[in-house]
ROVEX-482790 format. One record per residue (C-alpha): residue number from 1; y, z, x. Coordinates in Angstrom, 2 decimals. Example, Ala and Ser with C-alpha at 12.3 -4.5 7.8 and 13.67 -1.06 7.14 Angstrom:
num:1; c2:-4.50; c3:7.80; c1:12.30;
num:2; c2:-1.06; c3:7.14; c1:13.67;
***
This chain:
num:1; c2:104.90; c3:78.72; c1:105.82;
num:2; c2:101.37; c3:79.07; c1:104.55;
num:3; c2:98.15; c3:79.76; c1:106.15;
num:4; c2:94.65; c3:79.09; c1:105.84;
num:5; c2:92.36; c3:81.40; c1:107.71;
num:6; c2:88.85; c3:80.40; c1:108.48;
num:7; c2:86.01; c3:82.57; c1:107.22;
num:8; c2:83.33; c3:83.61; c1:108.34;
num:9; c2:81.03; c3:85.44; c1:106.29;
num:10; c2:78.79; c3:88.49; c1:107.06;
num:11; c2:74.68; c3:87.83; c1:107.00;
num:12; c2:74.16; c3:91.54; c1:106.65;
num:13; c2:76.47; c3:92.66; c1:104.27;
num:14; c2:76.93; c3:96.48; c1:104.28;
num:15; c2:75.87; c3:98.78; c1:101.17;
num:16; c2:78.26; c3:100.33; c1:98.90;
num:17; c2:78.99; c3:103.52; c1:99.07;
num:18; c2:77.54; c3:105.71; c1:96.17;
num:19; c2:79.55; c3:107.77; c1:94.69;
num:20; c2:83.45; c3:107.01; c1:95.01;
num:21; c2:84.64; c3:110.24; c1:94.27;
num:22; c2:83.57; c3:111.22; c1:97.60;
num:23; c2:84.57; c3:108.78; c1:99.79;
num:24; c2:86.46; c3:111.18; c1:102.41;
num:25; c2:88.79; c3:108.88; c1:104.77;
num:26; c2:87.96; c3:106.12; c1:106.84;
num:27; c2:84.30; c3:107.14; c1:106.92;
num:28; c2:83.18; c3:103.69; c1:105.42;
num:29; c2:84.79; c3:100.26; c1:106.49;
num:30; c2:83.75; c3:96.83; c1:104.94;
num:31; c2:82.38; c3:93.61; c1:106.03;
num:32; c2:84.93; c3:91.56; c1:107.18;
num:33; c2:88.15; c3:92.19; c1:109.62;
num:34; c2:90.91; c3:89.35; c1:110.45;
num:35; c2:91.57; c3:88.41; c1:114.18;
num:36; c2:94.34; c3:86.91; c1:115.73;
num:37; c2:95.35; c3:86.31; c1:119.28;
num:38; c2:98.87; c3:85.94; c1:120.85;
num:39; c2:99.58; c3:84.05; c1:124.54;
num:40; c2:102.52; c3:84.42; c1:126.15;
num:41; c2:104.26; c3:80.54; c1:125.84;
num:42; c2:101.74; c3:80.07; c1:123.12;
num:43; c2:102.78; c3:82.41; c1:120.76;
num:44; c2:100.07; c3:83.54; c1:117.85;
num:45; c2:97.21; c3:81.72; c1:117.22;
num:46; c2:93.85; c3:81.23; c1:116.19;
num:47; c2:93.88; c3:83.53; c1:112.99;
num:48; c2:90.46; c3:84.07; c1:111.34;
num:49; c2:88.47; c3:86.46; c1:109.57;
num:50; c2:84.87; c3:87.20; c1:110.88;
num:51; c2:82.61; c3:90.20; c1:110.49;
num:52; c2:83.35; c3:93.90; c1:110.72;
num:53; c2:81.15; c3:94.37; c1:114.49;
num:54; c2:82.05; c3:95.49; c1:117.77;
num:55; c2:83.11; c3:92.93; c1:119.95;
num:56; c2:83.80; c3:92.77; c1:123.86;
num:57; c2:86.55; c3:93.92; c1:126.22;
num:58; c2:86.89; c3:93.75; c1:129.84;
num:59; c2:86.88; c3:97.09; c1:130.85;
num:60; c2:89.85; c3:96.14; c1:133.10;
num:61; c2:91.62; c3:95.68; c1:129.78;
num:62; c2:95.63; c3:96.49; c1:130.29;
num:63; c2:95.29; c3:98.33; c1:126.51;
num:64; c2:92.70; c3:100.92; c1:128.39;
num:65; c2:94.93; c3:101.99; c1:131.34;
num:66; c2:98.08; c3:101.76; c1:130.29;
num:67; c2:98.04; c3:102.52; c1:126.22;
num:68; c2:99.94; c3:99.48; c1:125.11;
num:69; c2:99.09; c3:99.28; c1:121.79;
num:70; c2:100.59; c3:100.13; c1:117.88;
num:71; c2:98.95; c3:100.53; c1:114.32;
num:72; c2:100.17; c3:100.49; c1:111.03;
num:73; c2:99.06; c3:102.34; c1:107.57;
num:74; c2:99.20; c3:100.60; c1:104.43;
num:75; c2:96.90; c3:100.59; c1:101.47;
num:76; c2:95.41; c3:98.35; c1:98.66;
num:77; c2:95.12; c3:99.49; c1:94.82;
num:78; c2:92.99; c3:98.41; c1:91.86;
num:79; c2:95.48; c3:98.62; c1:89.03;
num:80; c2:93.45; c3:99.37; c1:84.79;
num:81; c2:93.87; c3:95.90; c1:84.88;
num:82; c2:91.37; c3:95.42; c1:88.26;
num:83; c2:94.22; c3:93.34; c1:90.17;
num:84; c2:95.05; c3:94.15; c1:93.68;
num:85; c2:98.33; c3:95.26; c1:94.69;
num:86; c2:100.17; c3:96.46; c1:97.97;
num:87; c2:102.99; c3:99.42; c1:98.18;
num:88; c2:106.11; c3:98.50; c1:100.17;
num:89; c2:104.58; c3:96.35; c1:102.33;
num:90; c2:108.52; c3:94.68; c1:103.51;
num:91; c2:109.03; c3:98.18; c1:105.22;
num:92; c2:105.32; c3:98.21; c1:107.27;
num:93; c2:106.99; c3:94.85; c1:108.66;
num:94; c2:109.74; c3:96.25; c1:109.57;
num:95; c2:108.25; c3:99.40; c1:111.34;
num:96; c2:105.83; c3:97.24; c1:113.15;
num:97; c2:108.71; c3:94.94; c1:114.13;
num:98; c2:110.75; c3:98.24; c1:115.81;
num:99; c2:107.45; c3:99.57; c1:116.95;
num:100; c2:106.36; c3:96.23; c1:119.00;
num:101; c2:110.07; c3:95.80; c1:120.53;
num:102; c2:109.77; c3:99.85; c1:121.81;
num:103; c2:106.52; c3:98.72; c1:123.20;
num:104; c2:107.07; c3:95.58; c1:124.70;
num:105; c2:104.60; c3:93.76; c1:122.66;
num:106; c2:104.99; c3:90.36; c1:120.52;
num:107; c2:106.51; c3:90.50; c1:116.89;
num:108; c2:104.41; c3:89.01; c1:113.88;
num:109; c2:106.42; c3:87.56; c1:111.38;
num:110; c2:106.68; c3:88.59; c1:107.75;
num:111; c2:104.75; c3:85.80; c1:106.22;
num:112; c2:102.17; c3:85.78; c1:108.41;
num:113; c2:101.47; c3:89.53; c1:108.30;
num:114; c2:101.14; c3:89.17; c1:104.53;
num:115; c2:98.97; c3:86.59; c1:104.69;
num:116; c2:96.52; c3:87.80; c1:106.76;
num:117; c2:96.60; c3:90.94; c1:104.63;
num:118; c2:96.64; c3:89.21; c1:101.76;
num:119; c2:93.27; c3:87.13; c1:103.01;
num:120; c2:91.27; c3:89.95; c1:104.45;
num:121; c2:91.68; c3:92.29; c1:101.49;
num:122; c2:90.52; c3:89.07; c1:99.17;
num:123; c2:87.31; c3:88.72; c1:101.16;
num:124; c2:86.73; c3:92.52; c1:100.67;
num:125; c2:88.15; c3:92.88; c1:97.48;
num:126; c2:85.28; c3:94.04; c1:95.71;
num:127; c2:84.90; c3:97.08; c1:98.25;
num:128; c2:88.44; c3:98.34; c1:96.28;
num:129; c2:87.56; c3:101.56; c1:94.84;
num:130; c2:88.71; c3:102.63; c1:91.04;
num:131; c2:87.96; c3:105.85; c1:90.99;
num:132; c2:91.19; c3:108.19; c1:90.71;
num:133; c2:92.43; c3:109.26; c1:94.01;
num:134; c2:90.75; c3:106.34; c1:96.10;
num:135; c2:92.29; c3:103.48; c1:97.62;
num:136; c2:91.30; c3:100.56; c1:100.40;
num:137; c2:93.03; c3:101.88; c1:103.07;
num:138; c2:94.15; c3:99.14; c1:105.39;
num:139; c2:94.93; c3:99.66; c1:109.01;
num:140; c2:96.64; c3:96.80; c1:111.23;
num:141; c2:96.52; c3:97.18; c1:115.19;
num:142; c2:97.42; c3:95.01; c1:117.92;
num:143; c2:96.60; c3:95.93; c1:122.09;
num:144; c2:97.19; c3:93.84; c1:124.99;
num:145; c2:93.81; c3:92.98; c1:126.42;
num:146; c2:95.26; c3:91.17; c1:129.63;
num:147; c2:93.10; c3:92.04; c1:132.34;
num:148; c2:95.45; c3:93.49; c1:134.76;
num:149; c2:96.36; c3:96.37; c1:136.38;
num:150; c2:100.16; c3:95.92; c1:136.61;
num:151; c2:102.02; c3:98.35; c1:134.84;
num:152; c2:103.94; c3:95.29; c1:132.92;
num:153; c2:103.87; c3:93.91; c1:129.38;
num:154; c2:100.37; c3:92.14; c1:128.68;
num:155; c2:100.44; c3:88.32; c1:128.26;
num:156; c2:97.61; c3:87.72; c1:125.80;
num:157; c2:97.31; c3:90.79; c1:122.52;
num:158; c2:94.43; c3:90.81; c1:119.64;
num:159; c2:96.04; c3:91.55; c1:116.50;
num:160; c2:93.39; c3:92.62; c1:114.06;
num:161; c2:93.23; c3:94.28; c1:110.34;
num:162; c2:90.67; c3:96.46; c1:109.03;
num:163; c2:89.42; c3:97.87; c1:106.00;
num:164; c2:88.06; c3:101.04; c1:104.98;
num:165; c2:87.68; c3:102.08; c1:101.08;
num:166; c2:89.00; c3:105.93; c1:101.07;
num:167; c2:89.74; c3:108.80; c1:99.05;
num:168; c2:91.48; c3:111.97; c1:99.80;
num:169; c2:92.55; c3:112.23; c1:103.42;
num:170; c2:92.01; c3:116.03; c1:102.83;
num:171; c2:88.71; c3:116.61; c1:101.29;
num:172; c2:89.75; c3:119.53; c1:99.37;
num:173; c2:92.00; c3:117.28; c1:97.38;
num:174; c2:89.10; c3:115.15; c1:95.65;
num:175; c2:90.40; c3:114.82; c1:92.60;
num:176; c2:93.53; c3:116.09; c1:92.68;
num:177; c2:96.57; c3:118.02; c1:95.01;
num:178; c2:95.85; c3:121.73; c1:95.98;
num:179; c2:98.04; c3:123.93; c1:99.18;
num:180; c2:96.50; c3:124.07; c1:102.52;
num:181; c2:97.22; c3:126.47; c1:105.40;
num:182; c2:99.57; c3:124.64; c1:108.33;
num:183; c2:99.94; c3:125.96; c1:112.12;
num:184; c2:103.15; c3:126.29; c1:113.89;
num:185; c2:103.26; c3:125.06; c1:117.32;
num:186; c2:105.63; c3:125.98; c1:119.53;
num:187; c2:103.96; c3:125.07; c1:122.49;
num:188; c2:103.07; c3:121.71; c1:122.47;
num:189; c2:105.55; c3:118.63; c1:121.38;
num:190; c2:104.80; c3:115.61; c1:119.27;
num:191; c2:107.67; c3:113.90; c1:120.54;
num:192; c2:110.76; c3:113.91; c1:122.73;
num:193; c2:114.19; c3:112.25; c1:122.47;
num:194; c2:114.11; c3:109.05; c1:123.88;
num:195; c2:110.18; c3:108.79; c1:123.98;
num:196; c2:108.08; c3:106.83; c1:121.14;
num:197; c2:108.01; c3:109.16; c1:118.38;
num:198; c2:109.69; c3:106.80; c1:115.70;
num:199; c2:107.05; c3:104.72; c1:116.58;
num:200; c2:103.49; c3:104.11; c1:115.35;
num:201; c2:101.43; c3:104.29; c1:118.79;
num:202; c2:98.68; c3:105.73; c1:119.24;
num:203; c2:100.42; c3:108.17; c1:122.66;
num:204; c2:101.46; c3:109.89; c1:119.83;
num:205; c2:98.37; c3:111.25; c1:118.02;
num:206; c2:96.13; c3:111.40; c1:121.35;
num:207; c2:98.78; c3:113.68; c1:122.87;
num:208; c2:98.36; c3:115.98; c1:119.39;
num:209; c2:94.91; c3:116.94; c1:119.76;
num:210; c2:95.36; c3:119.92; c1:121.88;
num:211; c2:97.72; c3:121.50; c1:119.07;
num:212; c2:95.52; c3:120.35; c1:116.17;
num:213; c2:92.21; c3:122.34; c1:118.18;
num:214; c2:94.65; c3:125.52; c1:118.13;
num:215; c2:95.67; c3:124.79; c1:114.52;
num:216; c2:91.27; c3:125.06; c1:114.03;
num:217; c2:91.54; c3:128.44; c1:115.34;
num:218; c2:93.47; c3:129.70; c1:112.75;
num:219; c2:92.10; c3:128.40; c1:109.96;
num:220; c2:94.58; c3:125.80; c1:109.66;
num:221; c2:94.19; c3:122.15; c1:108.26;
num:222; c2:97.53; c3:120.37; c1:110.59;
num:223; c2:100.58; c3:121.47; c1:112.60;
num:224; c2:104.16; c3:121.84; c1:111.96;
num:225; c2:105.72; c3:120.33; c1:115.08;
num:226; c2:108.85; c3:122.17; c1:116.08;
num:227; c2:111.55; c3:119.84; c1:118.40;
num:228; c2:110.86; c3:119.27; c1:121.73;
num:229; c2:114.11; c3:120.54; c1:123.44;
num:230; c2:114.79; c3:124.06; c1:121.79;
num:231; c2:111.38; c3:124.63; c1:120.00;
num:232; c2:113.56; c3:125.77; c1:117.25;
num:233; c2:114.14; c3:123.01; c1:114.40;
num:234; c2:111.13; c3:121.67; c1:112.10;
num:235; c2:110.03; c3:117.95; c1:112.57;
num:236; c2:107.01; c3:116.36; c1:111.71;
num:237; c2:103.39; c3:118.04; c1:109.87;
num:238; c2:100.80; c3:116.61; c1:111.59;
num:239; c2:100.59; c3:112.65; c1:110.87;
num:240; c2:103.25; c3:113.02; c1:108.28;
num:241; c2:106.93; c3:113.32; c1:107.35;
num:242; c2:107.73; c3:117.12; c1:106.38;
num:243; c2:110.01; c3:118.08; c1:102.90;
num:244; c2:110.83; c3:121.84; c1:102.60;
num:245; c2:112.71; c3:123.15; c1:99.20;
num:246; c2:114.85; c3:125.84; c1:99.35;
num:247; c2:117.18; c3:127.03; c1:96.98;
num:248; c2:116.72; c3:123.87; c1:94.89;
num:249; c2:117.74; c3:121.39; c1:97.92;
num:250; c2:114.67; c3:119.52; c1:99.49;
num:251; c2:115.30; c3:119.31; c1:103.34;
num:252; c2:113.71; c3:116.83; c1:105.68;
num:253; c2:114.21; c3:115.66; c1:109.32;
num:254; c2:116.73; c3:113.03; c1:110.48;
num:255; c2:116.03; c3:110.00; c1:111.93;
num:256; c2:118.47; c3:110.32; c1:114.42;
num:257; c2:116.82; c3:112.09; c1:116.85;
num:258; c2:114.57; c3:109.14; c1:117.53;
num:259; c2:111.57; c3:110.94; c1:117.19;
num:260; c2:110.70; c3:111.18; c1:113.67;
num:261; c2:108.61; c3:108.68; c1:112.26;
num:262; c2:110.46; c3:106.56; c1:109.26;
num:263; c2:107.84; c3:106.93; c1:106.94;
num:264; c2:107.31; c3:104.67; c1:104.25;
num:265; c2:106.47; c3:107.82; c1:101.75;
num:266; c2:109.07; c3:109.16; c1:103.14;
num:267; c2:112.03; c3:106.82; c1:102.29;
num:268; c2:110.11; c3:106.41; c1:98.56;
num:269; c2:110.27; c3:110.32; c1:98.07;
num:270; c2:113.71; c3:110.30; c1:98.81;
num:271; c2:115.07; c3:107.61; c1:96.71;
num:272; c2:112.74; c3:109.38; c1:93.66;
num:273; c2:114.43; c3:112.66; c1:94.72;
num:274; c2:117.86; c3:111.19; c1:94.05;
num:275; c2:117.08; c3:109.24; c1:91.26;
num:276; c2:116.05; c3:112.24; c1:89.37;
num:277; c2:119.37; c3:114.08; c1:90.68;
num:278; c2:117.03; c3:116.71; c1:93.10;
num:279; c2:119.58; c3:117.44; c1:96.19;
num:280; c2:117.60; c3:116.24; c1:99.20;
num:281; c2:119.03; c3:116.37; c1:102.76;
num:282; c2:118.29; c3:114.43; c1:106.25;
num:283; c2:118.99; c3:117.13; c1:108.06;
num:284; c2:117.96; c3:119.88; c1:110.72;
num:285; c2:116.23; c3:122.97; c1:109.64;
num:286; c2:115.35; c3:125.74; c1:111.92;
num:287; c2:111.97; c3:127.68; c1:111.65;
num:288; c2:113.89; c3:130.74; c1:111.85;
num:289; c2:115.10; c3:129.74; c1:108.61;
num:290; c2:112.16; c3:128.82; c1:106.79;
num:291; c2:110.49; c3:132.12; c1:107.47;
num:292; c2:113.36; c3:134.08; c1:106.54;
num:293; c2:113.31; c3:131.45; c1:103.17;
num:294; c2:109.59; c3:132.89; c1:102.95;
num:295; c2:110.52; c3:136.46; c1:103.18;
num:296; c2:113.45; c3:136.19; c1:100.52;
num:297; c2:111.50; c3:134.39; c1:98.16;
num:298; c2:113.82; c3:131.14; c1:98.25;
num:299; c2:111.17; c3:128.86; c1:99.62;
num:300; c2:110.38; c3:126.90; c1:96.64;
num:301; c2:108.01; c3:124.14; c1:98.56;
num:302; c2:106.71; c3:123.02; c1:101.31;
num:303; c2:105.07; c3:119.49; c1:101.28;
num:304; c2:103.85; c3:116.73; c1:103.94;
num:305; c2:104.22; c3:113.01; c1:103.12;
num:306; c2:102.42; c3:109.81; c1:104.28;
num:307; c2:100.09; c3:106.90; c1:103.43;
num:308; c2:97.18; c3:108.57; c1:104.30;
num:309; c2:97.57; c3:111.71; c1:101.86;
num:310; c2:100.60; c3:110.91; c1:99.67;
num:311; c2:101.79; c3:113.99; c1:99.45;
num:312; c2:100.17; c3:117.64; c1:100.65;
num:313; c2:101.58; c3:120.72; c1:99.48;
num:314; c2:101.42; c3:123.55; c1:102.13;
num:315; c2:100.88; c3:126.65; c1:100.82;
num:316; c2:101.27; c3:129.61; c1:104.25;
num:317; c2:103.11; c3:128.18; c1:107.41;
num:318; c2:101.24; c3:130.66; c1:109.99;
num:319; c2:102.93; c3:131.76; c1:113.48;
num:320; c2:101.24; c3:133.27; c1:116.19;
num:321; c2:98.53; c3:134.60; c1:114.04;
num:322; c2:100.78; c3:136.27; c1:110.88;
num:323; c2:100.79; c3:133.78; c1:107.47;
num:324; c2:104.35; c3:132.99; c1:105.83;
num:325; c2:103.35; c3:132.43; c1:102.31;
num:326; c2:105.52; c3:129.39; c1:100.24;
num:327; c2:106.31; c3:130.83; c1:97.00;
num:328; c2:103.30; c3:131.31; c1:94.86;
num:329; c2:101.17; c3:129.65; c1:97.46;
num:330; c2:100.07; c3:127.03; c1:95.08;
num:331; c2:101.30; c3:123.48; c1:94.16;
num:332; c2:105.02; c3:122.77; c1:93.21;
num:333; c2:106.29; c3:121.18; c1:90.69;
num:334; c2:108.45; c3:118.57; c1:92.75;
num:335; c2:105.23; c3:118.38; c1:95.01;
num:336; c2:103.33; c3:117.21; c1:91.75;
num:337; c2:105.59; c3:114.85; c1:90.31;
num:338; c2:106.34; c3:113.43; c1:93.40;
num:339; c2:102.27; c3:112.56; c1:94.00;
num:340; c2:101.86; c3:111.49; c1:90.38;
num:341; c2:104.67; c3:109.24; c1:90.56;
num:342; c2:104.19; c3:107.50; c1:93.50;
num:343; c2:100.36; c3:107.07; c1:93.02;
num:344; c2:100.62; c3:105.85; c1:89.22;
num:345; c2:103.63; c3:103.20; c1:90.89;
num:346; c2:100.42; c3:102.49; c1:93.70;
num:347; c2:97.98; c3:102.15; c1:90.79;
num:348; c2:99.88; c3:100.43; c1:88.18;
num:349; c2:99.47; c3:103.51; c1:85.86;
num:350; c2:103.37; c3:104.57; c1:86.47;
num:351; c2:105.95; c3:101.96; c1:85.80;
num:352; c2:107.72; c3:100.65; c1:88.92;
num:353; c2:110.94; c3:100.76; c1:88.07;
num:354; c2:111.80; c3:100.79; c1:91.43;
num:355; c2:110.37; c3:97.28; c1:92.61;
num:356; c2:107.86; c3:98.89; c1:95.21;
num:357; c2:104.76; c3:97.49; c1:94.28;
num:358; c2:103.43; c3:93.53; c1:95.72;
num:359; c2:101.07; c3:92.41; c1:93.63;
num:360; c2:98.30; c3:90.23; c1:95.51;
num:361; c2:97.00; c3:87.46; c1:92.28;
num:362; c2:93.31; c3:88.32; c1:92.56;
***
């Protein structure tokens, strides 16, 4: 099916920002954003793209009670050439699709998600940065703005897009990779087994805060979440999937568990992993056995991966106040051709030889 979304253009169009090298994350956002709204019976409607402005909610809102919302995380490149493409944009469908079904809310097809991509980021398209590192970072939400107090399923959702041009998601990493300190928390969960951690709410993040404060403390830039039952086997870093390398085999979380998120950098490291014959594993790792990995000297890596950052080398894990250093404590080399990889496939600077990239025509 195709589309045609009704614009309507800005009168007071932002200004650039300066200097693209320091762009930081989601500090700037662009002119325009797309709307769409959903009725129950109806089904989705009314797509358009308008200005980037705050708009109205009844305060009686069901999305500010009752949290039923979800995002995703996708991004926009300018290639040497100056087209546009997307990365893997089939598996942010399918995320959002198991993400709206755990929370109750209305699925948006394929087609029309890509379209309305597809038409916000060519109203903004000029906002693309081409500066190495940056990115238009693109972030799709939908909420249920039903004004009622019943703890039920909304029957009318907003599903909007927005832009925001970005660099580094760490700011040390302008220009580059470099190791940054993580905190261990066993206190605190991200997620529990049969909760919503495979999915991309925003229950998830809020409920993080209190670790990521005691992270601060310590010097420390995100948190290693440990599992929620035994506070014993590694999960998540922060907003991202976690890859540790020991003894030449690169060891991530399962999915299984239900609350890891299936991360889209995730699945793409990998499939690189095993294309260039690296032994990777979905399975459980204790902390126990990272630190003693750290004390023997087989710890080869440590790394975090997701949209936002790509990937982020960690170089100490620190527990109740005493740093585990991973191997030399700076970058690895799996760490650093993973990130050059996947962000010359993003860029069109690395052939994609693995059919990742979408390219947009424009």
């Amino acid at each position: 099916m195709s589309y045609n979304f009704p614009v309507t253009r800005t009168t007071h169009p932002k200004p650039r920002p300066e200097d693209e090298t320091k762009l930081g994350f989601a500090r700037f956002f662009t002119d325009h954003m797309f709307v769409m709204e959903y009725d129950e019976g109806q089904g989705w409607h009314d797509g358009r793209i308008v200005p980037h402005e705050p708009f109205l909610i009844e305060p009686a809102s069901a999305v500010l009670h009752y949290a039923q919302m979800m995002f995703e995380g996708m991004k926009a490149y300018r290639r040497p050439d100056g087209k546009i493409q997307l990365f893997r944009p089939d598996r942010n469908v399918a995320r959002m699709k198991n993400t709206c079904e755990r929370m109750c809310m209305p699925e948006i097809p394929e087609d029309l998600f890509l379209a309305a991509v597809t038409a916000v980021v060519k109203e903004d398209a000029d906002w693309i940065p081409s500066a190495p590192g940056t990115s238009m970072y693109i972030r799709p939400f939908m909420f249920g703005d039903e004004v009622s107090f019943s703890v039920l399923p909304a029957k009318h959702y907003k599903f909007m897009i927005i832009l925001s041009p970005t660099g580094s998601y760490y700011a040390a990493n302008d220009g580059g990779i470099t190791t940054t300190r993580i905190f261990v928390e066993d206190e605190y969960i991200r997620a529990a087994p049969g909760g919503t951690g495979y999915a991309k709410v925003g229950g998830n993040y809020g409920g993080g805060m209190r670790a990521s404060e005691k992270a601060m403390q310590y010097d420390c830039k995100d948190v290693l979440w440990l599992d929620a039952i035994e506070h014993k086997y590694v999960e998540e870093i922060g907003t991202s999937n976690a890859f540790f390398r020991i003894n030449d085999e690169v060891i991530t979380a399962p999915l299984t568990s239900g609350t890891i998120l299936p991360g889209i950098t995730r699945d793409s490291v990998i499939q690189l992993l095993k294309k260039w014959g690296v032994k990777v594993s979905e399975r459980k790792l204790s902390i126990d056995d990272v630190f003693a990995a750290s004390k023997d000297g087989s710890l080869q890596e440590v790394f975090a991966s997701g949209t936002a950052a790509v990937i982020s080398p960690i170089g100490w894990l620190n527990f109740k106040g005493e740093d585990y250093e991973v191997a030399d404590t700076k970058v690895g080399p799996i760490a650093q051709k993973l990130y050059d990889t996947l962000y010359g496939i993003q860029t069109g600077t690395v052939e994609d030889d693995m059919g990742w990239t979408y390219p947009l025509g424009f």
